[in-house]
C-alpha positions in Angstrom: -15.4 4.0 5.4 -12.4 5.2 3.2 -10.3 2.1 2.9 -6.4 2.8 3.8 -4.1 3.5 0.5 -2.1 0.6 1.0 -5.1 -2.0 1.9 -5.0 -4.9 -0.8 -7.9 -4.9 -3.1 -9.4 -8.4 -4.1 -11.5 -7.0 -7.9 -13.5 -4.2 -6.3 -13.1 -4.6 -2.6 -10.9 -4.1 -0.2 -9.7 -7.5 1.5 -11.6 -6.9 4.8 -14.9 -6.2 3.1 -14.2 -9.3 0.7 -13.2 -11.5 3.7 -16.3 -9.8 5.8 -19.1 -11.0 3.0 -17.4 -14.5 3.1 -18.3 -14.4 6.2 -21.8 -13.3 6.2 -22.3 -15.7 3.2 -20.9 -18.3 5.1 -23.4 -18.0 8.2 -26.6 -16.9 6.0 -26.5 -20.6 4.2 -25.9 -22.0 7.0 -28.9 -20.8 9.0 -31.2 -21.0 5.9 -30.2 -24.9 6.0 -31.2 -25.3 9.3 -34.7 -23.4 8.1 -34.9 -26.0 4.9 -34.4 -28.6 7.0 -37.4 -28.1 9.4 -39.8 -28.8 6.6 -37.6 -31.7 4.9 -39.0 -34.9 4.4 -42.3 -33.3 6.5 -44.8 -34.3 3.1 -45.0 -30.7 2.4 -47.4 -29.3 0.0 -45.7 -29.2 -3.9 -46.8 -26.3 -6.5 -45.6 -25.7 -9.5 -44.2 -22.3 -10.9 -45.0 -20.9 -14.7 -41.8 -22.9 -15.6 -43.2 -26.0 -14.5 -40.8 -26.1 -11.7 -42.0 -27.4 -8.2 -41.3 -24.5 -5.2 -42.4 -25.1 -1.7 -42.5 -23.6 1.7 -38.7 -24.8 2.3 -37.9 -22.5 -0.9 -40.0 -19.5 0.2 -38.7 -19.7 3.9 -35.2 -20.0 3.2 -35.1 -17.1 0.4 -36.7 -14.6 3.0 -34.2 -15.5 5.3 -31.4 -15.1 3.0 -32.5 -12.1 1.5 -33.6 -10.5 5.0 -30.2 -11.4 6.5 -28.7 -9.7 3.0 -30.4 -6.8 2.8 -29.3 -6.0 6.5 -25.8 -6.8 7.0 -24.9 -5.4 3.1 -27.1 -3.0 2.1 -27.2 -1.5 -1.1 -25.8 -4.8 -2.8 -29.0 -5.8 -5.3 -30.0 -9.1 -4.6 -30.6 -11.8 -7.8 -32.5 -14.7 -5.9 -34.7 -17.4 -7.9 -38.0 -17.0 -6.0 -38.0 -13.4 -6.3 -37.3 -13.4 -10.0 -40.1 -15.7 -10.2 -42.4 -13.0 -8.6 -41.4 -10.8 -10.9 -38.6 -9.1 -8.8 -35.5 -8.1 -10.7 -33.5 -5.2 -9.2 -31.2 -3.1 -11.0 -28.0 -5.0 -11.6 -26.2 -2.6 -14.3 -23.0 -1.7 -12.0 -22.2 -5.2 -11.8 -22.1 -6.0 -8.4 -24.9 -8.0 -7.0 -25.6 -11.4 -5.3 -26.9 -14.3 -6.9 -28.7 -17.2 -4.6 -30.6 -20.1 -5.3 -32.2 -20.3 -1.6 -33.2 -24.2 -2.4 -31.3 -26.0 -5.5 -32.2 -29.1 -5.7 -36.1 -29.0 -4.8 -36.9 -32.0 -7.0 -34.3 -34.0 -4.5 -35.8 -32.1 -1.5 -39.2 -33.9 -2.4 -37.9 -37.1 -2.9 -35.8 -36.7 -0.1 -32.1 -37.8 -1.5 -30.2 -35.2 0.6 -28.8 -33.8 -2.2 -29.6 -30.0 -2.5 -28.2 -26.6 -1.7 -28.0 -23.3 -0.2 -26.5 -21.2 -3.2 -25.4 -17.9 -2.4 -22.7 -15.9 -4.6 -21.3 -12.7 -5.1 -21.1 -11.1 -8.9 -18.7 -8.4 -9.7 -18.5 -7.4 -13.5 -19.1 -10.7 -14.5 -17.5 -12.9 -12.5 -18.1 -15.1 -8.9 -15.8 -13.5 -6.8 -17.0 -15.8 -3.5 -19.5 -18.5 -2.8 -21.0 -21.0 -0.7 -22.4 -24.0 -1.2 -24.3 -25.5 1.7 -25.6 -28.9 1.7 -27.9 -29.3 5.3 -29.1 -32.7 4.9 -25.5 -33.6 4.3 -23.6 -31.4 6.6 -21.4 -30.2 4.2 -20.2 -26.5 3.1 -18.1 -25.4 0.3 -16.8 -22.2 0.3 -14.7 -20.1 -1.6 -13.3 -16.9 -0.7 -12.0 -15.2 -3.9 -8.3 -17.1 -3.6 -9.0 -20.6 -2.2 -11.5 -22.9 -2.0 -12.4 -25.0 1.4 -14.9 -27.4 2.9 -16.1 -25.5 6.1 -17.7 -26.3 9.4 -20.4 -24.6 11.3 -17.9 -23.1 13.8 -15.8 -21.8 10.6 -12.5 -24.7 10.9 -11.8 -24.3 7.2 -10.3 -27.5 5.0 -8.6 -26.7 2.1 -9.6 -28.4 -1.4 -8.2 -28.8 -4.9 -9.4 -29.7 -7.8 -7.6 -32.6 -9.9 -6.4 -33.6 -13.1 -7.9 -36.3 -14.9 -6.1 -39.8 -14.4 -4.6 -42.2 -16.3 -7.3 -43.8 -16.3 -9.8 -42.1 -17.0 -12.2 -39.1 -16.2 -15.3 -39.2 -13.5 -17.9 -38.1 -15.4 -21.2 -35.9 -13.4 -24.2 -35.9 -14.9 -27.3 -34.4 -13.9 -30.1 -36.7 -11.8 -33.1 -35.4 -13.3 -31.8 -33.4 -16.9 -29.7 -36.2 -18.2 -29.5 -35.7 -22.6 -28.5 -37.0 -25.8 -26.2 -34.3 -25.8 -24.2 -35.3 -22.4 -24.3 -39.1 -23.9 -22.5 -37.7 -26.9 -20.2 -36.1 -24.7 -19.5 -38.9 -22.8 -18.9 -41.1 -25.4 -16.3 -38.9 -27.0 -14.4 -39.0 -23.6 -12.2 -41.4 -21.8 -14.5 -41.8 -19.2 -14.0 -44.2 -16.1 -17.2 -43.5 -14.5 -20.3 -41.7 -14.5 -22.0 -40.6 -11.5 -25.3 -39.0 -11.5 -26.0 -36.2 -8.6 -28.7 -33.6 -8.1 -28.0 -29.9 -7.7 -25.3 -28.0 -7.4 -23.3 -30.5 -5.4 -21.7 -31.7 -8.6 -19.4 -28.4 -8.5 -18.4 -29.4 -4.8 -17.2 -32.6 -6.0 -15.3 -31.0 -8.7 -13.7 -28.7 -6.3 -12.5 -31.4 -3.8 -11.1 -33.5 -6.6 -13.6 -37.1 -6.8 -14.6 -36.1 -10.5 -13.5 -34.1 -13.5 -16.3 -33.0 -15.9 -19.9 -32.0 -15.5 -21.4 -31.6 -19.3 -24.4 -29.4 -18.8 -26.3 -28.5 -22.4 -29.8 -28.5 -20.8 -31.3 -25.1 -19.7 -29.6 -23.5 -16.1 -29.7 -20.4 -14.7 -27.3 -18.2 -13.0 -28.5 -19.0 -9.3 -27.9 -22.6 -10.2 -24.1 -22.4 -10.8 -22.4 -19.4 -9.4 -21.9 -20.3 -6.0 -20.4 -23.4 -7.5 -18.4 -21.9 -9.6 -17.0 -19.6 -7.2 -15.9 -22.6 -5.8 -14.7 -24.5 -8.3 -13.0 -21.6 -9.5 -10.8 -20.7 -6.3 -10.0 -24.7 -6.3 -8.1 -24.8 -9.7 -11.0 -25.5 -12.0 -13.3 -23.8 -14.7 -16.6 -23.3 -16.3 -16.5 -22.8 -19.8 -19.1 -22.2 -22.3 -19.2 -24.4 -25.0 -17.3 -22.2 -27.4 -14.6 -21.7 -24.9 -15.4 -19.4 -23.4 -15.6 -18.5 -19.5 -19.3 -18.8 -18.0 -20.3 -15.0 -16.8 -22.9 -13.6 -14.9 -25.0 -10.6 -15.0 -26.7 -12.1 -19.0 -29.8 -10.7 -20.3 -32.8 -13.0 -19.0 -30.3 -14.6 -16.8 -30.0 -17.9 -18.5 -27.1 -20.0 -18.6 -25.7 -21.4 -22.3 -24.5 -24.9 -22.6 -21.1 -25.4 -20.9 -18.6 -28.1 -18.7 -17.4 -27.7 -15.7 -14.1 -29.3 -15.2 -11.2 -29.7 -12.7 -7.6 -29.2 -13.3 -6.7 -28.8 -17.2 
């Protein structure tokens, strides 16, 4: 479909298809929760990829649901998800446009059954996350941002606007990782005003960024993109950033796919 001449544009689309693959993002992560969440806290056989990384059933049934649902409703969009990468799957991504999902972030707080992990699905254009959700089943909560403005957002759709912060007076809230906590974050947080630090698994720590209950997330441990964009997308269209550690914005579509050290932060 030729778009009208005077339809408004948000990066490469037009804003119907942009506000149509919110949409579809929207309801994907949703109904690959509901999928993770028939196998959670089940005792589920663990393996462990080449990485050392556990994956199990909940991860492989909630990535073939996301990328079915994908593939159908947007074809010709390349899908980036971390279970097919780690079959070897890696589709042409050269124009730029592409999505990125992590079907199961988290899977360490899957096992041990802390609720907190996500349904990460993003879309990449020329670099940057242009929309995302982040879904959190065992939780019942869903961020999502749709290119302007970030919201938490029900099943049914009602949509609650969210804004990032600036640090207060007193103090930043400080996120640090559950399981990858470093030297290099302790450096960082010693060299900050710091109120508070809260430790959280996955990618929830961009949500809380987003909706303004913390104001830094130091990350210098090994990521990949399917582990932030979604957030960033969010944190993004909320006032925030993700910058690399040489000041950089964080971008997407990187050789090998690996993420360099960087912080997330709220309002600067």
């Amino acid at each position: 479909m030729v778009p009208a001449c005077n339809e408004e544009k948000i990066g490469l689309m037009t804003k119907n298809e942009h506000a149509t693959l919110t949409q579809l993002a929207h309801d994907i992560a949703w109904h690959a929760g509901e999928a993770i969440l028939r196998f959670y806290q089940k005792n589920i056989p663990v393996r462990h990829k080449s990485d050392a990384s556990p994956v199990t059933e909940a991860d492989e049934a909630a990535d073939s649901l996301i990328f079915a649902e994908l593939a159908r409703a947007a074809p010709g969009i390349p899908i980036v998800s971390e279970e097919s990468v780690s079959n070897g799957l890696l589709p042409d991504i050269s124009d730029g446009r592409f999505w990125l999902v992590d079907p199961l972030d988290g899977t360490k707080e899957f096992i041990s059954g802390t609720d907190e992990f996500t349904v990460n699905i993003a879309l990449i254009e020329e670099g940057n996350p242009v929309l995302g959700v982040l879904h959190a089943p065992a939780l019942n909560t869903c961020y999502l941002a749709d290119g302007k403005d970030a919201f938490l957002v029900a099943k049914s759709g009602f949509r609650e606007p969210i804004r990032a912060r600036s640090v207060p007076s007193d103090g930043a809230v400080v996120l640090a990782s559950r399981n990858h906590r470093d030297s290099e974050t302790d450096a960082f947080i010693a060299d900050h005003y710091t109120a508070r630090i809260t430790s959280v698994g996955s990618a929830l720590k961009f949500g809380l960024l987003a909706k303004g209950e913390a104001d830094l997330y130091p990350r210098f441990g090994r990521t990949m993109e399917w582990d932030t964009a979604a957030g960033h997308a969010v944190l993004a269209a909320a006032g925030g950033n993700v910058k690399c550690t040489d000041g950089s914005t964080l971008r997407y579509g990187k050789p090998g796919l690996d993420n360099p050290p960087f912080v997330a932060c709220g309002l600067q």
